[in-house]
N, CA, C and O atoms as CSV, one atom per row, in Angstrom:
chain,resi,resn,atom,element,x,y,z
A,1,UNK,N,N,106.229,77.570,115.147
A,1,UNK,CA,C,106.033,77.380,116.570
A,1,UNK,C,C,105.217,78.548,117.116
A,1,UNK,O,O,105.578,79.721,117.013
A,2,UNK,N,N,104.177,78.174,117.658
A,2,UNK,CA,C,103.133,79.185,118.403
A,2,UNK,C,C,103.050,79.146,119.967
A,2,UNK,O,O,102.679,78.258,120.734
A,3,UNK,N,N,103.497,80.343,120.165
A,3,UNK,CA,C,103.298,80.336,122.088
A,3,UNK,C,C,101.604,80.169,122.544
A,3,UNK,O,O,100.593,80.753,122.155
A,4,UNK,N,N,101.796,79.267,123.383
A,4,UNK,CA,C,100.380,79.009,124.008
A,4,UNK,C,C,99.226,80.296,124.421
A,4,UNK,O,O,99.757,81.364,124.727
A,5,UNK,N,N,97.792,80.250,124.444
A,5,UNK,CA,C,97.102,81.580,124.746
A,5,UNK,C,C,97.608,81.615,126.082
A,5,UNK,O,O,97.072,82.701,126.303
A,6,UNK,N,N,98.190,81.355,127.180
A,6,UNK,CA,C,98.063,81.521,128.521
A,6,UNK,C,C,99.964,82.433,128.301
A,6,UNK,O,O,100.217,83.406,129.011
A,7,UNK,N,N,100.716,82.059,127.575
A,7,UNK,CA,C,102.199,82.827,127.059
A,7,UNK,C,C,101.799,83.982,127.042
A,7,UNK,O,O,101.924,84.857,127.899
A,8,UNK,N,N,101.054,84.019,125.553
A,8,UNK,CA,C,100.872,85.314,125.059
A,8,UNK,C,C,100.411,86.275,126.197
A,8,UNK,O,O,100.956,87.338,126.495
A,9,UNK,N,N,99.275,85.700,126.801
A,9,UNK,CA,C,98.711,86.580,128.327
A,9,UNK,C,C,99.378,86.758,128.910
A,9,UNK,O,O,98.862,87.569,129.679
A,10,UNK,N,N,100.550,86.564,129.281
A,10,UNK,CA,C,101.250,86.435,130.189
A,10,UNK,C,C,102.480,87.724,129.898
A,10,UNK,O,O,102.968,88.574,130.642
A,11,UNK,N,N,102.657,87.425,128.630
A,11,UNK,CA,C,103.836,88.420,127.959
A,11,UNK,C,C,102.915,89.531,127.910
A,11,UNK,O,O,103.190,90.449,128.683
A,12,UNK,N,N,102.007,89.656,127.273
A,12,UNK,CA,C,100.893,90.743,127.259
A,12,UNK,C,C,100.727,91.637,128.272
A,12,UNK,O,O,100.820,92.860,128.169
A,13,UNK,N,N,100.441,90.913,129.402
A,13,UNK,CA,C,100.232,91.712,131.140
A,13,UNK,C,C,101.673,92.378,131.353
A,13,UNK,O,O,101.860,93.512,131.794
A,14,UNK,N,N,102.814,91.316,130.893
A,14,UNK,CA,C,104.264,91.799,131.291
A,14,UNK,C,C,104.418,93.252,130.375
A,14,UNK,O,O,104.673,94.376,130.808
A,15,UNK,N,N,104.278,93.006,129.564
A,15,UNK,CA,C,104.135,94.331,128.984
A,15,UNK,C,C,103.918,95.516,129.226
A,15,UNK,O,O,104.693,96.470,129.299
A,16,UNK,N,N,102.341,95.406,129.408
A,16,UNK,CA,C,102.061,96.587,129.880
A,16,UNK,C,C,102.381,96.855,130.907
A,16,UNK,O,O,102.850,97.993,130.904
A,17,UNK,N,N,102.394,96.316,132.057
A,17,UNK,CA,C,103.084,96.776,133.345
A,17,UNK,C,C,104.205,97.301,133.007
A,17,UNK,O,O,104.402,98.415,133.494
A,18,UNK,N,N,105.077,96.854,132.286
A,18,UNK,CA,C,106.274,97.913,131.644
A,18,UNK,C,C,105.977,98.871,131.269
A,18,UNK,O,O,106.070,99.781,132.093
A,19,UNK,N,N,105.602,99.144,130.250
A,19,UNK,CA,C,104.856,100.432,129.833
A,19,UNK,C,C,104.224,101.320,130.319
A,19,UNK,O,O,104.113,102.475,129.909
A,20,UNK,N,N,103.747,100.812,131.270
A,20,UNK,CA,C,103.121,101.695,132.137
A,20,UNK,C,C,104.103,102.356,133.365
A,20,UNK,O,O,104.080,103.494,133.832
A,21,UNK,N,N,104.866,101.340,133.661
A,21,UNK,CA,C,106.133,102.311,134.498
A,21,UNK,C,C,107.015,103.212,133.962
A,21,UNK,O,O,107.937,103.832,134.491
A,22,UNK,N,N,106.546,103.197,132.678
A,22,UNK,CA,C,107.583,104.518,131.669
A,22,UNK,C,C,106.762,105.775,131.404
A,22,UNK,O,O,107.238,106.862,131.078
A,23,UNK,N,N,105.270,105.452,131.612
A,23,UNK,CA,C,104.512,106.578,131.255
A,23,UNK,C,C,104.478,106.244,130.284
A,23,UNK,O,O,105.180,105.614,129.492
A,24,UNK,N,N,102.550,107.225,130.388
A,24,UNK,CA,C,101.751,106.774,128.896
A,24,UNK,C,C,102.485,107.666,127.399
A,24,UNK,O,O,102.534,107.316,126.219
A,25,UNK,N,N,102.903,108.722,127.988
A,25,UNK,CA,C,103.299,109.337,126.391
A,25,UNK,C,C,104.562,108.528,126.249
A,25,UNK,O,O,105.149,109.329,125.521
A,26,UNK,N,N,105.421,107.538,126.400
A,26,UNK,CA,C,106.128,106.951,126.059
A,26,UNK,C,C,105.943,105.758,125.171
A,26,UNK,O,O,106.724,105.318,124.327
A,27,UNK,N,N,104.205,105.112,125.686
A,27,UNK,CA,C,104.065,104.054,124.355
A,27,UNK,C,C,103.971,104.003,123.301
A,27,UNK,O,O,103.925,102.913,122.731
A,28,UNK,N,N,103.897,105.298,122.569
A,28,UNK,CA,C,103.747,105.093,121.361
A,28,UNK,C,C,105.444,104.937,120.677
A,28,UNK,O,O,105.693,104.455,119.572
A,29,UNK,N,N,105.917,105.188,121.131
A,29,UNK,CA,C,107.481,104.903,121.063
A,29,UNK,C,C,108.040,103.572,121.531
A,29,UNK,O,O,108.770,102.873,120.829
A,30,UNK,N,N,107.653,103.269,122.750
A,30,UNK,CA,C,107.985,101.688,123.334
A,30,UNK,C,C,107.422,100.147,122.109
A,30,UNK,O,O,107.934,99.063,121.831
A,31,UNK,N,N,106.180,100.849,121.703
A,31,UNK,CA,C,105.361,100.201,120.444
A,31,UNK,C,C,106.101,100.153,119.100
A,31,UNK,O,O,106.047,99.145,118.396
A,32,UNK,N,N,106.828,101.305,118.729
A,32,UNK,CA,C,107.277,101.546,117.598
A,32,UNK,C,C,108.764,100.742,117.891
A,32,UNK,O,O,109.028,99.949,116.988
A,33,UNK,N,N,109.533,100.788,118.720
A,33,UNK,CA,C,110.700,100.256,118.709
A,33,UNK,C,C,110.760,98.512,119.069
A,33,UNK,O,O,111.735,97.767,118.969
A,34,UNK,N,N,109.426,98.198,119.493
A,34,UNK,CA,C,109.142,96.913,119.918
A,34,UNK,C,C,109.035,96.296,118.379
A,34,UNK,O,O,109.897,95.472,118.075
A,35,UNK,N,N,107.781,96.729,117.144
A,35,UNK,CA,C,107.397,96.058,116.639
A,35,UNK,C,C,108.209,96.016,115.221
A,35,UNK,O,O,108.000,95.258,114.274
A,36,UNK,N,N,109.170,97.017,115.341
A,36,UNK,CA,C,110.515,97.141,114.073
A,36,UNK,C,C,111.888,96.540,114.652
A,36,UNK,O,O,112.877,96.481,113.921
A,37,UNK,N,N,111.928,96.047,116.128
A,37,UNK,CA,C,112.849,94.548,116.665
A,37,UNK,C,C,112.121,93.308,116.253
A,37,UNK,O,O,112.774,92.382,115.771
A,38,UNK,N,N,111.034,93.225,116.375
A,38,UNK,CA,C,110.212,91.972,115.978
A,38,UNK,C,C,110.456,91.745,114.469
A,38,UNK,O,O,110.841,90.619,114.155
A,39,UNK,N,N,110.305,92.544,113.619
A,39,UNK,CA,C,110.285,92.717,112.104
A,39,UNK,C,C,111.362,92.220,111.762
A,39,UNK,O,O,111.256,91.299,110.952
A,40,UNK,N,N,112.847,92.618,112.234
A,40,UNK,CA,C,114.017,92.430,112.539
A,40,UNK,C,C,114.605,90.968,112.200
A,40,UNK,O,O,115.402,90.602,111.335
A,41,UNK,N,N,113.860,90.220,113.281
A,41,UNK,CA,C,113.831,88.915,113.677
A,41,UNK,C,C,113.219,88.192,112.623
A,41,UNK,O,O,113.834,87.198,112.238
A,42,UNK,N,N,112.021,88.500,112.005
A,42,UNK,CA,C,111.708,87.373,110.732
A,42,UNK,C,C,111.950,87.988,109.508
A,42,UNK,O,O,111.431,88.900,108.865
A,43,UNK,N,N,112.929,87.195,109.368
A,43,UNK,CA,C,113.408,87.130,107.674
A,43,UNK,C,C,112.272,86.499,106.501
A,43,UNK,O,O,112.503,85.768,105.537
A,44,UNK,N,N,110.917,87.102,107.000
A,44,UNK,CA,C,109.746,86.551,105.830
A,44,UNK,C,C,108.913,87.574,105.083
A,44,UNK,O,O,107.727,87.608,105.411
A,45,UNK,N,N,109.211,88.205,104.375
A,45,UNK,CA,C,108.646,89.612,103.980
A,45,UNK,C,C,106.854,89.481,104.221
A,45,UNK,O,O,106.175,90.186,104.968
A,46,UNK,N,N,106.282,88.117,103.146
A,46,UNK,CA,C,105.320,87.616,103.274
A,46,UNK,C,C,104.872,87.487,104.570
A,46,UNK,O,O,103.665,87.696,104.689
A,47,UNK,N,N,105.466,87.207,105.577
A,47,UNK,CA,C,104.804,86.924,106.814
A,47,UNK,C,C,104.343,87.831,107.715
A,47,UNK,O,O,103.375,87.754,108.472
A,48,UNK,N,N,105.581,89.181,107.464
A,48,UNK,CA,C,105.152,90.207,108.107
A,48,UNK,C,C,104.047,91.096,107.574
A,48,UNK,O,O,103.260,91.816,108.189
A,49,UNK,N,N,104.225,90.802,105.915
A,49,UNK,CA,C,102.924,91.603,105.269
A,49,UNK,C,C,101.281,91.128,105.895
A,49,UNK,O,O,100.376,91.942,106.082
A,50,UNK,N,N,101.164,89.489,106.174
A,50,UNK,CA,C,100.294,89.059,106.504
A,50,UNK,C,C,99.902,89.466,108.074
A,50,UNK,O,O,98.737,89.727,108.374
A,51,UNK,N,N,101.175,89.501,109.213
A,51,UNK,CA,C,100.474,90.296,110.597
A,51,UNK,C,C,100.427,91.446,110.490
A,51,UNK,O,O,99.715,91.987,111.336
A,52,UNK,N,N,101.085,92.343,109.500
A,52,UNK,CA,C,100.420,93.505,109.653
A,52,UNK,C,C,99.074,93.831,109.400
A,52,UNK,O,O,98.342,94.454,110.168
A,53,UNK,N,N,98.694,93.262,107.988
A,53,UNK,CA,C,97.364,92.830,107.371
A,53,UNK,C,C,96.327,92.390,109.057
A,53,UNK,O,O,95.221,92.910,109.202
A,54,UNK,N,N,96.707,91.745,109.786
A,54,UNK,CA,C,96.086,90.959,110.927
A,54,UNK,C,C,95.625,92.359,111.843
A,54,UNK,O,O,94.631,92.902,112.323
A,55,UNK,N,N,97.027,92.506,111.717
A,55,UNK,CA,C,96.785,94.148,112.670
A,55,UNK,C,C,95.584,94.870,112.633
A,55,UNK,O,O,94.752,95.135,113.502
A,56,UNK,N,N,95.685,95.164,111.285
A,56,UNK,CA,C,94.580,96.161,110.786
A,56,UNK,C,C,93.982,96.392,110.150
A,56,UNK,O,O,93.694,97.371,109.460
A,57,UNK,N,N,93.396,94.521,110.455
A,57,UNK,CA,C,92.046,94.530,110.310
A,57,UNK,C,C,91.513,94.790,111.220
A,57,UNK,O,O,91.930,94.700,112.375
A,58,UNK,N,N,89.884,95.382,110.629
A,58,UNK,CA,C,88.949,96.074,112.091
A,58,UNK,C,C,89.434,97.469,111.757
A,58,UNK,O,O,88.426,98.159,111.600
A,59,UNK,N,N,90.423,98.122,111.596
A,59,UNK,CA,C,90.384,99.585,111.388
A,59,UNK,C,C,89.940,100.420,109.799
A,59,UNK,O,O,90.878,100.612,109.025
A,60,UNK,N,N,89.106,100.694,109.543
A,60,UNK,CA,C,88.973,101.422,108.461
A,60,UNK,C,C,90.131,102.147,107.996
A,60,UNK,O,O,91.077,102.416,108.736
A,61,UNK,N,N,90.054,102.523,106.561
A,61,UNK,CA,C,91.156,103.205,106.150
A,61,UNK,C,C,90.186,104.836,106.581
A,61,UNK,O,O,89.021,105.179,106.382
A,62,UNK,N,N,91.055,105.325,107.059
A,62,UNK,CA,C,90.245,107.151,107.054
A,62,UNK,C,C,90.670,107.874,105.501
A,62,UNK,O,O,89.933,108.676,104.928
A,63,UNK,N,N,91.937,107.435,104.996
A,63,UNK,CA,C,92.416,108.317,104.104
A,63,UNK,C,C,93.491,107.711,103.135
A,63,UNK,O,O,94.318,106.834,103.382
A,64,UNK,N,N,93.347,108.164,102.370
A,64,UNK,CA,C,94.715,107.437,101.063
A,64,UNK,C,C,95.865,108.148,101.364
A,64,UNK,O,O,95.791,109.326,101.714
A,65,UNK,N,N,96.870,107.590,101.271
A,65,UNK,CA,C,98.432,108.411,100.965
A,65,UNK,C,C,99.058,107.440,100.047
A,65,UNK,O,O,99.132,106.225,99.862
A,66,UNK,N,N,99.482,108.581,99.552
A,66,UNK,CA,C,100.082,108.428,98.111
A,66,UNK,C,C,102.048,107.540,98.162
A,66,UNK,O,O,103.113,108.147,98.272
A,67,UNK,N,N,101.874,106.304,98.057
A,67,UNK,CA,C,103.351,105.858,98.609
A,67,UNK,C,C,104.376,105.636,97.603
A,67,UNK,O,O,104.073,105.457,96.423
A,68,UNK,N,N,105.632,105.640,98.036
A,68,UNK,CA,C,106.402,105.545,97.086
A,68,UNK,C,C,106.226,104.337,96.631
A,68,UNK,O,O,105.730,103.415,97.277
A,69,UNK,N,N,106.848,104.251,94.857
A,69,UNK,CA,C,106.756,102.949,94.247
A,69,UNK,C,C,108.287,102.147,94.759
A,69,UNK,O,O,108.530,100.994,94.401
């Protein structure tokens, strides 16, 4: 089930207007606790590997780190 583009806009604007009443050095925290409740919620390892993948694309890698196996 996919929320309509006019949802997503909608949740989107709601958002940030939140965020923005907490102050900006707070989003990177409001972001981090938002998108590891979301993670939470789908029980699809695969699925989340694929929006993260979505995420970030468009960003270059700057640098390797070395991760645990």
């Amino acid at each position: 089930m996919s929320l309509s583009a006019q949802d997503l806009e909608n949740i989107y604007t709601d958002l940030c207007y939140r965020m923005s009443e907490r102050g900006d050095e707070a989003t990177p925290e409001i972001l981090a606790r938002l998108v590891l409740t979301l993670m939470n919620q789908i029980d699809e390892p695969e699925r989340l590997r694929r929006a993260i993948d979505e995420a970030l694309d468009g960003y270059p890698c700057v640098r390797r780190i070395e991760r645990p196996v």
